[in-house]
FIKOLZA-1660 file (N, C-alpha, C; in steps of 0.1 Angstrom, whole numbers, plus 5000, padded with zeros to 4 digits):
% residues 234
   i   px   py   pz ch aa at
   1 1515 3300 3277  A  X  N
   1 1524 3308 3284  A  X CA
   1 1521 3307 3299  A  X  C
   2 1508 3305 3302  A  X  N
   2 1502 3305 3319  A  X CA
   2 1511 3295 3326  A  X  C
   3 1511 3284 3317  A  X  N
   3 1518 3267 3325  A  X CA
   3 1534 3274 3327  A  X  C
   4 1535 3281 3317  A  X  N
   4 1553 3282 3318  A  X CA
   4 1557 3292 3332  A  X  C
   5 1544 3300 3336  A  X  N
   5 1548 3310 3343  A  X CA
   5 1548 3300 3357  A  X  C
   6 1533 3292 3350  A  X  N
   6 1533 3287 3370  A  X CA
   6 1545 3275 3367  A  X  C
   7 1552 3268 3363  A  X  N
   7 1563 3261 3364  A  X CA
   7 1574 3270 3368  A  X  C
   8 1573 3281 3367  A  X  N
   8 1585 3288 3371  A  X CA
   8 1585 3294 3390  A  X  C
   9 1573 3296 3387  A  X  N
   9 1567 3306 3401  A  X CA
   9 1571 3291 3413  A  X  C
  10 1565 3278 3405  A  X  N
  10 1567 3268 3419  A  X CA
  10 1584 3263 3420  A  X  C
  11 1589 3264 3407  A  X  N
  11 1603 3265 3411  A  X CA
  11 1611 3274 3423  A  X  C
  12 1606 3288 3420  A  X  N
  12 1614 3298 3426  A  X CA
  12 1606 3293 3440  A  X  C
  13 1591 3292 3444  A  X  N
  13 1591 3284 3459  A  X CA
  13 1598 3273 3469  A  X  C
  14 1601 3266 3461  A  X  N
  14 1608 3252 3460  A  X CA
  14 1622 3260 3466  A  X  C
  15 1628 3268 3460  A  X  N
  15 1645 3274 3459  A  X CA
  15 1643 3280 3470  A  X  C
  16 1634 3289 3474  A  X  N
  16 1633 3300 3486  A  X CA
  16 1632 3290 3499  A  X  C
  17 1624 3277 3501  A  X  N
  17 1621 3270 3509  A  X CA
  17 1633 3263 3512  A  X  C
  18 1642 3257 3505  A  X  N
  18 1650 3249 3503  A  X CA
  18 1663 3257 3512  A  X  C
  19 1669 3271 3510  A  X  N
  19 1676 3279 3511  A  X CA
  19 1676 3287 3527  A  X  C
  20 1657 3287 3529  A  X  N
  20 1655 3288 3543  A  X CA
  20 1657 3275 3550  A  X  C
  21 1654 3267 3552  A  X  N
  21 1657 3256 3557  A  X CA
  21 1676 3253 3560  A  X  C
  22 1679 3252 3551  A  X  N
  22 1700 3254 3548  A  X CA
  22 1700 3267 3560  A  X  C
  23 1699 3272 3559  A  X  N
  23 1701 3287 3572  A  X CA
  23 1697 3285 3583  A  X  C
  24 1686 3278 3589  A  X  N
  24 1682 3274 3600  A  X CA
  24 1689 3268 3609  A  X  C
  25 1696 3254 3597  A  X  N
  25 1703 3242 3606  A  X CA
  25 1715 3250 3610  A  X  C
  26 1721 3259 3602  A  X  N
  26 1740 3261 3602  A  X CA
  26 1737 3276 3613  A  X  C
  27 1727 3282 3614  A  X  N
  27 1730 3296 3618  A  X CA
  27 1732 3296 3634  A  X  C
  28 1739 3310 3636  A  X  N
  28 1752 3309 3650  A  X CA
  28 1742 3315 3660  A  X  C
  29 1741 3303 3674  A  X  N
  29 1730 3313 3679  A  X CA
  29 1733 3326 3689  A  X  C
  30 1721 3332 3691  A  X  N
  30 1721 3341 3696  A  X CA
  30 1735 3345 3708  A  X  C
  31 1748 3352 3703  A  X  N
  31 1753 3357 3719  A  X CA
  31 1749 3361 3727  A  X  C
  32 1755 3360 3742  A  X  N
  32 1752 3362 3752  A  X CA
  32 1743 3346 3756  A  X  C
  33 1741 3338 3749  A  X  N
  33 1732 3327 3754  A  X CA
  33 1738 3317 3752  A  X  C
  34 1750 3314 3751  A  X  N
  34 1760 3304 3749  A  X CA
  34 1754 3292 3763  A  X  C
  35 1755 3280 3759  A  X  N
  35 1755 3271 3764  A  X CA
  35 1769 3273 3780  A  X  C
  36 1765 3266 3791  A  X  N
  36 1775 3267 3801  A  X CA
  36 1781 3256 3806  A  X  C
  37 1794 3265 3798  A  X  N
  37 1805 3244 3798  A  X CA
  37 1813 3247 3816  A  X  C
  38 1807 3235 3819  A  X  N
  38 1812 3238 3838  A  X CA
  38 1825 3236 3839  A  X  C
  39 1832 3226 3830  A  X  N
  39 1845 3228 3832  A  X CA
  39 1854 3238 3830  A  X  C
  40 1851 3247 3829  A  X  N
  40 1854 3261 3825  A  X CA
  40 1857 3271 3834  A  X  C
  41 1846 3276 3840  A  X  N
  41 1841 3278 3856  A  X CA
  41 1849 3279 3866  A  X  C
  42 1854 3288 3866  A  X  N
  42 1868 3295 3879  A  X CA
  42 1864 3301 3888  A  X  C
  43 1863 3300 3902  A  X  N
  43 1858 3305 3912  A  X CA
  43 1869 3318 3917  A  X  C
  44 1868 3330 3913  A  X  N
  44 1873 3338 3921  A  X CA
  44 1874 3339 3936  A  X  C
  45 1888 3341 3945  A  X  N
  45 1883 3344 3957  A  X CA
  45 1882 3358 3960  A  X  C
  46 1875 3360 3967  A  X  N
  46 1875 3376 3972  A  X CA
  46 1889 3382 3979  A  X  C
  47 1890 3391 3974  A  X  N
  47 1902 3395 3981  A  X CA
  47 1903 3399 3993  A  X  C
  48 1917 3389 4007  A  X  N
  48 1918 3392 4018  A  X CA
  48 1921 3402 4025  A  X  C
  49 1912 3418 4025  A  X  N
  49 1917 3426 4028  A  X CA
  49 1912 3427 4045  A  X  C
  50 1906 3420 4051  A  X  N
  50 1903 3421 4065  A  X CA
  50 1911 3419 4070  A  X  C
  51 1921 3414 4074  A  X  N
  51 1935 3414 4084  A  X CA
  51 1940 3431 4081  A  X  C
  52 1945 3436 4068  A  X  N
  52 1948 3445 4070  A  X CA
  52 1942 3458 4072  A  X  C
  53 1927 3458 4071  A  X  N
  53 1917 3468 4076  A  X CA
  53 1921 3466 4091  A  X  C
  54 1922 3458 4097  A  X  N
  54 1917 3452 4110  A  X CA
  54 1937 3462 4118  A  X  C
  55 1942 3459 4110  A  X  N
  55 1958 3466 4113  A  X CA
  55 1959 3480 4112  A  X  C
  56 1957 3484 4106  A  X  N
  56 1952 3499 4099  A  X CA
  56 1943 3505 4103  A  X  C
  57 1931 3501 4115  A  X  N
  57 1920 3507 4125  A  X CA
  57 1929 3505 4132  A  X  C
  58 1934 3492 4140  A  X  N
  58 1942 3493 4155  A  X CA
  58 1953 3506 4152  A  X  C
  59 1963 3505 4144  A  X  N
  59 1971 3519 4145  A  X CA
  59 1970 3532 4140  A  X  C
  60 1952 3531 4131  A  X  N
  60 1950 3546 4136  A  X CA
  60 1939 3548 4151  A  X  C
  61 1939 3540 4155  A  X  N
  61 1933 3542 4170  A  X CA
  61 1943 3543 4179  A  X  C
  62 1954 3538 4180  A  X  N
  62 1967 3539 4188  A  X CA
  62 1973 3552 4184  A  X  C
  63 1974 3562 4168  A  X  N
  63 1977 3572 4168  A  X CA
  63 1962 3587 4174  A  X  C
  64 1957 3581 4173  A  X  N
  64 1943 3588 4177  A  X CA
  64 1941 3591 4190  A  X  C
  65 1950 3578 4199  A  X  N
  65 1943 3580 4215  A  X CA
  65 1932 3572 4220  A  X  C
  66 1926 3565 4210  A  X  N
  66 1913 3561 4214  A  X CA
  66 1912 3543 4216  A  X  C
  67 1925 3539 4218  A  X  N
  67 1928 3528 4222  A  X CA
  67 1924 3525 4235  A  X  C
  68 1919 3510 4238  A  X  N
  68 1913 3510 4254  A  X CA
  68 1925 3511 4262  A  X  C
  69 1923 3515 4277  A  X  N
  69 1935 3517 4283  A  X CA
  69 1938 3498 4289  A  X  C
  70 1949 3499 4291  A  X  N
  70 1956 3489 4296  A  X CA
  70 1955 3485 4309  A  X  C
  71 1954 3474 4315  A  X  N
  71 1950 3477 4332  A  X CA
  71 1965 3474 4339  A  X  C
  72 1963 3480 4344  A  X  N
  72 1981 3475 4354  A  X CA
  72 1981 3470 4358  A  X  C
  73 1991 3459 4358  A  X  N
  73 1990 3447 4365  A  X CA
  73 2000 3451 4378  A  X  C
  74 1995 3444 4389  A  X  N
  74 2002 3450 4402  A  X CA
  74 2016 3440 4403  A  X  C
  75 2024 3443 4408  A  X  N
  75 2039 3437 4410  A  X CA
  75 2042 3427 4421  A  X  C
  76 2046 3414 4417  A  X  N
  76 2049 3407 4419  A  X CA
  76 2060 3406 4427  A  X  C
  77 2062 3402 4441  A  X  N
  77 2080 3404 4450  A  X CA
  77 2075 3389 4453  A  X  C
  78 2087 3380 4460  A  X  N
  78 2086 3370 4469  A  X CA
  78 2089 3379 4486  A  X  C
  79 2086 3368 4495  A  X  N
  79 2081 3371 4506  A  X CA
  79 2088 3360 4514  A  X  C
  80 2096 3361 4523  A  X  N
  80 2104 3353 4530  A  X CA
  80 2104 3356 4547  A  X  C
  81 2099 3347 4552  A  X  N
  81 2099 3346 4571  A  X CA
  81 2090 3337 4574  A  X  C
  82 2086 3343 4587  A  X  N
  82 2092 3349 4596  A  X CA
  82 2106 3342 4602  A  X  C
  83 2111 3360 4611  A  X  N
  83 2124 3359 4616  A  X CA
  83 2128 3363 4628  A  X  C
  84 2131 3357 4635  A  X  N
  84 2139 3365 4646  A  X CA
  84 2145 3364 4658  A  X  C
  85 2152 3372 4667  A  X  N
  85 2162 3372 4669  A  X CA
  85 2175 3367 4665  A  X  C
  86 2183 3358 4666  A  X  N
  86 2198 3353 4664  A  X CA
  86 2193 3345 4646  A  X  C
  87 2182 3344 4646  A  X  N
  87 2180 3341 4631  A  X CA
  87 2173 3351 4620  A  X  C
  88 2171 3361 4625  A  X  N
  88 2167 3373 4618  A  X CA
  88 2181 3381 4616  A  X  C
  89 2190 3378 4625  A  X  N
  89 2208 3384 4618  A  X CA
  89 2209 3377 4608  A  X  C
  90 2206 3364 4608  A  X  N
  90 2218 3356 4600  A  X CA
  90 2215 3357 4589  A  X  C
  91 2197 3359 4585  A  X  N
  91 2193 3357 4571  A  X CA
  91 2196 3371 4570  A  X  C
  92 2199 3380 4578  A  X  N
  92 2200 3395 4569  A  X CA
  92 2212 3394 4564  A  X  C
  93 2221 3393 4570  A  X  N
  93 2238 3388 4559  A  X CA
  93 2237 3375 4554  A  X  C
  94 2228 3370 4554  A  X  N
  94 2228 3358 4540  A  X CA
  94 2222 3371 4527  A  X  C
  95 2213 3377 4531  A  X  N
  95 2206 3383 4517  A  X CA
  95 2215 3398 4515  A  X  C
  96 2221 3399 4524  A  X  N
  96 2232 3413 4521  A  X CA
  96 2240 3405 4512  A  X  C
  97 2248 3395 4511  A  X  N
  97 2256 3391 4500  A  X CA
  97 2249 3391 4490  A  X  C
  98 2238 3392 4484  A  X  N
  98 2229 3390 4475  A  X CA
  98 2234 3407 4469  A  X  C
  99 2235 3414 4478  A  X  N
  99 2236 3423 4467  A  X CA
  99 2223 3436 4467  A  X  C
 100 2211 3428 4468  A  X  N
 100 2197 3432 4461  A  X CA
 100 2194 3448 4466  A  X  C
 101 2202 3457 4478  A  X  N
 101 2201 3468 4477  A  X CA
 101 2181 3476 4478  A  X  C
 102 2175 3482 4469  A  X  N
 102 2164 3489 4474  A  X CA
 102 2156 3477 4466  A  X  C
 103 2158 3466 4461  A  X  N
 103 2151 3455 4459  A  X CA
 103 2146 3445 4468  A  X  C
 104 2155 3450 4483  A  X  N
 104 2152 3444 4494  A  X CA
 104 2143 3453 4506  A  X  C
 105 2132 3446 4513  A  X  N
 105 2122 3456 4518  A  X CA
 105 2124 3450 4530  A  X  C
 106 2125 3450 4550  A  X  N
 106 2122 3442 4552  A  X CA
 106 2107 3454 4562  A  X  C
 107 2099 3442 4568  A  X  N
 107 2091 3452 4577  A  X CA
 107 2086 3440 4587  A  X  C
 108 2077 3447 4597  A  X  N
 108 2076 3436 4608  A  X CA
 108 2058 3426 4602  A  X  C
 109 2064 3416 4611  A  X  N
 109 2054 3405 4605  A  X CA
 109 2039 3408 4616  A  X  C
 110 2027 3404 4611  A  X  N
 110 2016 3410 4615  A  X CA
 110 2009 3391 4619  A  X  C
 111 1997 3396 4625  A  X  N
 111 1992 3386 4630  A  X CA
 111 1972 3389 4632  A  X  C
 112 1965 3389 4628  A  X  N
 112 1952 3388 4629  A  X CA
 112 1947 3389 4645  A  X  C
 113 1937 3401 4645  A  X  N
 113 1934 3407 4659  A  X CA
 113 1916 3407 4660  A  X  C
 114 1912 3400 4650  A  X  N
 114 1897 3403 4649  A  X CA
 114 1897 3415 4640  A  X  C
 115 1886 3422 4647  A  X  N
 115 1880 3435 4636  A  X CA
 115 1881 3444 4650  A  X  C
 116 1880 3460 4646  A  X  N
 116 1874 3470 4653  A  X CA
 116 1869 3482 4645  A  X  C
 117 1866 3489 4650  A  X  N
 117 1858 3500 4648  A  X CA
 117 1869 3511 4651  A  X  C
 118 1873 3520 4644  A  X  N
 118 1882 3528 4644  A  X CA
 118 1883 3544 4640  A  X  C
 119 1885 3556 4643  A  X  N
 119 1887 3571 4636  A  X CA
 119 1907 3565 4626  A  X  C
 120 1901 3574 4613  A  X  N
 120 1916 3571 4608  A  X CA
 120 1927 3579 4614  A  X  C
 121 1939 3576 4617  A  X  N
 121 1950 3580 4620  A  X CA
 121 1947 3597 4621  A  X  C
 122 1953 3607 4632  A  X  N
 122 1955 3617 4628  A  X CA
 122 1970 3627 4625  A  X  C
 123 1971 3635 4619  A  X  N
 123 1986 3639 4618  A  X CA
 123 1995 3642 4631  A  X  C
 124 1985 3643 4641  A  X  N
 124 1994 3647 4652  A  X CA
 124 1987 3646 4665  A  X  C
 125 1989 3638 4680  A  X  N
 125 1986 3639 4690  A  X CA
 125 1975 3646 4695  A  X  C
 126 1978 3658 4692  A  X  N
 126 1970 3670 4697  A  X CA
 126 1957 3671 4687  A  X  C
 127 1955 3666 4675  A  X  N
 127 1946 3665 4666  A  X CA
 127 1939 3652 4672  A  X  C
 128 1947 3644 4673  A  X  N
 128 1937 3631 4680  A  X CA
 128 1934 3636 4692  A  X  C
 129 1939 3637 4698  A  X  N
 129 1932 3643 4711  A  X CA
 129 1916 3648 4711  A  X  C
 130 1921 3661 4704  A  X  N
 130 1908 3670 4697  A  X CA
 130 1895 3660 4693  A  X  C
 131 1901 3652 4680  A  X  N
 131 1887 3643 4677  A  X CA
 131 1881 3636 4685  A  X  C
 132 1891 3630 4699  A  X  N
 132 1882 3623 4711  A  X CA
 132 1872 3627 4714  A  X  C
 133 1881 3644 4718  A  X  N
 133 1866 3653 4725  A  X CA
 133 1855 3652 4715  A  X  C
 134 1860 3655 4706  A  X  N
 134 1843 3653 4694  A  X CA
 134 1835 3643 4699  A  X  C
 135 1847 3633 4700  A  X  N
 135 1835 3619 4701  A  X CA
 135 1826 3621 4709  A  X  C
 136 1833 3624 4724  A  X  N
 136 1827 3624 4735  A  X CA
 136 1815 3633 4737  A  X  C
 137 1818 3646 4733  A  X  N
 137 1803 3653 4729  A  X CA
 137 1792 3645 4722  A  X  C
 138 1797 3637 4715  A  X  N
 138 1782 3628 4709  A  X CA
 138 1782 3616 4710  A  X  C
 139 1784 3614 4730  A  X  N
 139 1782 3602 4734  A  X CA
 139 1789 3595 4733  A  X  C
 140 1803 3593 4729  A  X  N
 140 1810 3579 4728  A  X CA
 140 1823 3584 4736  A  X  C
 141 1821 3571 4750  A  X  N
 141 1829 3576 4759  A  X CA
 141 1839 3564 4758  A  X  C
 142 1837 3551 4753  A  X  N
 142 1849 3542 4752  A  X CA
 142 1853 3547 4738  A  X  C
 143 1867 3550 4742  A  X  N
 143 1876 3553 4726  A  X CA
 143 1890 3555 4735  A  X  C
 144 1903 3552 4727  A  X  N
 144 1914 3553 4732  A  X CA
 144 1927 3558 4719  A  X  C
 145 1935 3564 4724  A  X  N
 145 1945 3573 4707  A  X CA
 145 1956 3559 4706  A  X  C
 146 1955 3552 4699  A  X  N
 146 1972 3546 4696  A  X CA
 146 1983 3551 4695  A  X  C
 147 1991 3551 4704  A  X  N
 147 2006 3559 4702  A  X CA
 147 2018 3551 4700  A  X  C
 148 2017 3538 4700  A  X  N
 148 2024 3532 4692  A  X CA
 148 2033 3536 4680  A  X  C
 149 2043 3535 4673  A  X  N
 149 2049 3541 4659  A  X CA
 149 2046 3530 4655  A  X  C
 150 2037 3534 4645  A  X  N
 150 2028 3522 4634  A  X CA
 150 2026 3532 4620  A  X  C
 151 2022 3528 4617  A  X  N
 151 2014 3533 4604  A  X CA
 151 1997 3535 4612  A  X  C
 152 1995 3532 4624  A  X  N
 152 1978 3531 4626  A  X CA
 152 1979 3541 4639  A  X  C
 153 1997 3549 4644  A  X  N
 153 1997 3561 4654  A  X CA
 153 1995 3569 4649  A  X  C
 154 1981 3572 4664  A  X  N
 154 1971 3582 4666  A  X CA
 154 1960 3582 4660  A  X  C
 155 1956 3568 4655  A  X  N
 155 1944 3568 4651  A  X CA
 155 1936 3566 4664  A  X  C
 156 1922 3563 4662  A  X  N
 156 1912 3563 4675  A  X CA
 156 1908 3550 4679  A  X  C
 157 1908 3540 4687  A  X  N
 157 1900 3532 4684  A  X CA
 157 1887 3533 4690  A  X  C
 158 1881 3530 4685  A  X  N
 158 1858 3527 4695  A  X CA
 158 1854 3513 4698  A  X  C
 159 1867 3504 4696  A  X  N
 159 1862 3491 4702  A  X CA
 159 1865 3477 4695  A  X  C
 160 1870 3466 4697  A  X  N
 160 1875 3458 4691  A  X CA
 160 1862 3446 4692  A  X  C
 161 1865 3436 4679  A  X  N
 161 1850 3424 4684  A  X CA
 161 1852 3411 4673  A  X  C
 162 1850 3403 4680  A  X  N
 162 1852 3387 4672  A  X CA
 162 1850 3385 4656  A  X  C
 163 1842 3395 4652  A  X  N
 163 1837 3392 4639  A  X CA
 163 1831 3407 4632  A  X  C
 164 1834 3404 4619  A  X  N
 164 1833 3414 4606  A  X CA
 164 1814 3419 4614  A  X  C
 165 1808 3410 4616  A  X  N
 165 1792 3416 4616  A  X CA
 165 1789 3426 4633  A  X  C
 166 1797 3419 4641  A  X  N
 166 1796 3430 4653  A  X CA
 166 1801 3440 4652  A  X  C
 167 1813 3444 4644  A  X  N
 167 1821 3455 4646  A  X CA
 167 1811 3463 4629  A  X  C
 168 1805 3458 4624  A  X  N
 168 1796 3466 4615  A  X CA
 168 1782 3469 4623  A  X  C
 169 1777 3462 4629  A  X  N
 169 1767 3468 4641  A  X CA
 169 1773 3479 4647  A  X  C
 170 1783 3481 4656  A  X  N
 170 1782 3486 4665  A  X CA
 170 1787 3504 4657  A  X  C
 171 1793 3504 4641  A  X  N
 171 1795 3513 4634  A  X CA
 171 1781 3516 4630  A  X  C
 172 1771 3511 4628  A  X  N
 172 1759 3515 4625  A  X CA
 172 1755 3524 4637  A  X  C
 173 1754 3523 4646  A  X  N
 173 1753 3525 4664  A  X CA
 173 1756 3544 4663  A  X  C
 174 1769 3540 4658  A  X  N
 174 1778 3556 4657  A  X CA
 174 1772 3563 4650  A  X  C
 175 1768 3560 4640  A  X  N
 175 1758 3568 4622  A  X CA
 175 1748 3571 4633  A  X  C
 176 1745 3566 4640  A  X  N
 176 1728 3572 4648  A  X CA
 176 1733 3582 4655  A  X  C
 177 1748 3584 4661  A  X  N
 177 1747 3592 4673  A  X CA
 177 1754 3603 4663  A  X  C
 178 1755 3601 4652  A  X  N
 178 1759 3615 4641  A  X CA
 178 1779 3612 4638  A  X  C
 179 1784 3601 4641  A  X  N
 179 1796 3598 4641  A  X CA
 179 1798 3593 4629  A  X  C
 180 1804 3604 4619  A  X  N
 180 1808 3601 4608  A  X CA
 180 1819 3597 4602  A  X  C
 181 1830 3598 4608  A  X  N
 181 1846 3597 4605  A  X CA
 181 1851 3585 4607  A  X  C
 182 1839 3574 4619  A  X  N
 182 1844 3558 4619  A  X CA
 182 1845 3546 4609  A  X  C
 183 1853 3541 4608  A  X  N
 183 1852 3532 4597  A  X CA
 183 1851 3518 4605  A  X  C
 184 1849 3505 4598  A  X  N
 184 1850 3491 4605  A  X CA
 184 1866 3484 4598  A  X  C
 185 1869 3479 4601  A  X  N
 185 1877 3465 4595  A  X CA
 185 1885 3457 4601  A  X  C
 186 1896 3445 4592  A  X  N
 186 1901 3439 4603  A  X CA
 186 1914 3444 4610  A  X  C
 187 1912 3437 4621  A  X  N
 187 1927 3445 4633  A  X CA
 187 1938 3438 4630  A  X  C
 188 1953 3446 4628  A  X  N
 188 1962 3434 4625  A  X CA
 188 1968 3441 4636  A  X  C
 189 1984 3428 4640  A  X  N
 189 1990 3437 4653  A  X CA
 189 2004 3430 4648  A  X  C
 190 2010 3436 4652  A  X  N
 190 2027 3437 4649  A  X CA
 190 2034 3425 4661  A  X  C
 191 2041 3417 4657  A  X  N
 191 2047 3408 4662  A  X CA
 191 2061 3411 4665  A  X  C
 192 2063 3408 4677  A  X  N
 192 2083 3406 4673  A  X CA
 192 2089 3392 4663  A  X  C
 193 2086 3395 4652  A  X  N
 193 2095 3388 4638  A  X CA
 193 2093 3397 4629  A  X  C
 194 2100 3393 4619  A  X  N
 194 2102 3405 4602  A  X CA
 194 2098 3392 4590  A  X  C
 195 2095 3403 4581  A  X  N
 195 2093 3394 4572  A  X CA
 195 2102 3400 4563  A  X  C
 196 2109 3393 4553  A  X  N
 196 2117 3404 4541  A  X CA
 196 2110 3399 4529  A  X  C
 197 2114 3411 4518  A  X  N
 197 2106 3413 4508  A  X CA
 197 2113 3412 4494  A  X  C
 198 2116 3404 4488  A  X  N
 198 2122 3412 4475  A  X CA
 198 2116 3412 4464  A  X  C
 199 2120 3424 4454  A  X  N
 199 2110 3428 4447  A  X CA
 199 2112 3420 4433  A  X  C
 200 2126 3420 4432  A  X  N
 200 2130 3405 4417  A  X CA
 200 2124 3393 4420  A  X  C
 201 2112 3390 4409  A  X  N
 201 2111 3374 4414  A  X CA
 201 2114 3371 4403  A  X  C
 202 2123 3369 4399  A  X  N
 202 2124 3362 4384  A  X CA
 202 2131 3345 4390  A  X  C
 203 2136 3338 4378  A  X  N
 203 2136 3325 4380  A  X CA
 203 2148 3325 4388  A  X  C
 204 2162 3333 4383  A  X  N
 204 2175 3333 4390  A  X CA
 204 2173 3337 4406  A  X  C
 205 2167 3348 4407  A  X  N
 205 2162 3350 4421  A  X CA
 205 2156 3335 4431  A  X  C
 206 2147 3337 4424  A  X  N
 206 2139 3325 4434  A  X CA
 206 2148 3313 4433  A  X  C
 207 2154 3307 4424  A  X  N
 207 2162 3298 4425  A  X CA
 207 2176 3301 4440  A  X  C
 208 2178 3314 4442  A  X  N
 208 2189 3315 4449  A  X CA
 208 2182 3313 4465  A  X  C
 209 2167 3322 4463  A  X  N
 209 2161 3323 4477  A  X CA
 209 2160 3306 4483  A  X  C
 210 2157 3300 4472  A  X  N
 210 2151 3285 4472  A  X CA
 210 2160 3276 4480  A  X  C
 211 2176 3279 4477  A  X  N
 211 2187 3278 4482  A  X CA
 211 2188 3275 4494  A  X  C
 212 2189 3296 4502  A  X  N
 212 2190 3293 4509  A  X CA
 212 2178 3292 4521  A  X  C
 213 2167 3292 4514  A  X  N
 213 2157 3286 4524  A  X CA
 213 2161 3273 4531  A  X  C
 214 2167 3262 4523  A  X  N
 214 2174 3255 4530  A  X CA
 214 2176 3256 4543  A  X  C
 215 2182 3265 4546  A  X  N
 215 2192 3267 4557  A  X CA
 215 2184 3269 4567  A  X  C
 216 2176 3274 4565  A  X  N
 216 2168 3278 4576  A  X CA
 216 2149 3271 4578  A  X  C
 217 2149 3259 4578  A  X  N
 217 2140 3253 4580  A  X CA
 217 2127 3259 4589  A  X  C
 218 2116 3259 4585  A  X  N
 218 2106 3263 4590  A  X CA
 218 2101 3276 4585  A  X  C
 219 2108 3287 4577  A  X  N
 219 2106 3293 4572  A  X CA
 219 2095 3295 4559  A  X  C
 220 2092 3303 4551  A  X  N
 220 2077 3305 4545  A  X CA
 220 2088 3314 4532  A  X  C
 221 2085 3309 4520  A  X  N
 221 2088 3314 4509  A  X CA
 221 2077 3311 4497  A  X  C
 222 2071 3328 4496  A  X  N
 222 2061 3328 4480  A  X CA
 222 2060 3340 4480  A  X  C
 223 2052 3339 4466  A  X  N
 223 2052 3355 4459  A  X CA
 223 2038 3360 4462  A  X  C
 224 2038 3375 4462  A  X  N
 224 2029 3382 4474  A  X CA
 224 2030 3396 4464  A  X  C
 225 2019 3397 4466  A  X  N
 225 2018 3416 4455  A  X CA
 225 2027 3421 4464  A  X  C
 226 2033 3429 4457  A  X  N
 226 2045 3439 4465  A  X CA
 226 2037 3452 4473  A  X  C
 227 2048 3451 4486  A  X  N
 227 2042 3462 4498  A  X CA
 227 2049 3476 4490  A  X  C
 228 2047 3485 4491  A  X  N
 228 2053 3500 4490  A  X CA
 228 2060 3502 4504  A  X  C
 229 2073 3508 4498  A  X  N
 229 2080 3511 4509  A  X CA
 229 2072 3520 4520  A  X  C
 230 2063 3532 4514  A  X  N
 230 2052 3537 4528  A  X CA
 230 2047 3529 4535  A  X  C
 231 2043 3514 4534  A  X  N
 231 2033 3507 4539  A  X CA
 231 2046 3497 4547  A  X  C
 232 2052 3501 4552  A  X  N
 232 2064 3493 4564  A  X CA
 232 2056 3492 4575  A  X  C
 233 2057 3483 4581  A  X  N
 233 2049 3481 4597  A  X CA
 233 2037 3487 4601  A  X  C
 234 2031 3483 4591  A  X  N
 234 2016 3487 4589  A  X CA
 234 2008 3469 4596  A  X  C
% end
């Protein structure tokens, strides 16, 4: 009976061995550990939301206020002369047919005087007057009032000089003797000719000015920051 049991016992080893082995080759492996087939493999792109963040700060910063400010750009006229006598008529009724109205400025043409040393303008005669005597209490006996109708009547002058560095010396000079109200710069001085101004430069304008520059040879046409009508024969 012993032989029969152990013929059986190495059978049923044989079957169990046989059976594990069969399960080994066929079994599904582990998920999550799947082999990585590259052709497969899709690259998502991130989504393009930066342009519209970037839209959505600028207009809530434009509703907020907190937008940088803008710089102004200063205004652009052309600039036409000099003019004058029997040819400062003719261009004024060439540019009256134009039409152009408060688009047209004219004022007198200026010319380079050196530099001086100057008190600014005062409101009135008797006020300049006044600040002379100031001066003159603290030593400064050359000075004279401009009464000219300028934009620079009744200012003071202390002295005119070849160049930007003497007329800054000699304003250092004043600071010693307690003269505070002088400034330095350059001297311009009013000519008998005009210059006219107009404030449209666009392409149809300048094409018409362009014209009649023609006619009048020797003349000077370009664009020039625009004068303010206060600033006439300055």
């Amino acid at each position: 009976m012993k032989w029969i049991f152990a013929i059986l016992l190495v059978i049923n080893i044989l079957f169990f061995t046989v059976m594990q082995l069969g399960n080994s080759h066929g079994r599904e492996p582990m998920r999550g550990h799947e082999p990585v087939k590259a052709e497969k493999i899709k690259l998502l792109a991130e989504p393009q939301k930066a342009p519209e963040l970037a839209l959505a700060m600028s207009e809530s910063s434009v509703k907020s206020g907190n937008s940088a400010p803008v710089e102004a750009k200063s205004e652009i006229c052309l600039e036409w002369g000099q003019f004058s006598g029997d040819t400062l008529k003719r261009v004024a009724q060439a540019l009256e047919k134009l039409q152009l109205g408060e688009k047209l400025l004219q004022h007198k043409a200026e010319k380079s005087g050196g530099y001086w040393v100057y008190v600014t303008p005062r409101k009135t005669l008797q006020e300049a007057q006044k600040k002379m005597d100031e001066l003159k209490r603290l030593g400064v006996q050359e000075s004279y009032i401009v009464r000219e109708p300028s934009a620079m009547q009744y200012a003071i002058s202390l002295g005119i000089f070849s160049t930007a560095e003497a007329a800054a010396k000699y304003l250092e000079q004043l600071r010693e003797k307690g003269v505070k109200s002088a400034v330095s710069g350059p001297r311009t001085q009013e000519i008998d000719a005009a210059i006219f101004q107009i404030k449209d430069s666009g392409e149809s304008m300048t094409a018409q000015l362009t014209k009649l520059k023609l006619d009048f040879p020797g003349s000077e046409l370009k664009a020039v920051e625009c004068r303010k009508p206060g600033k006439e024969g300055q």
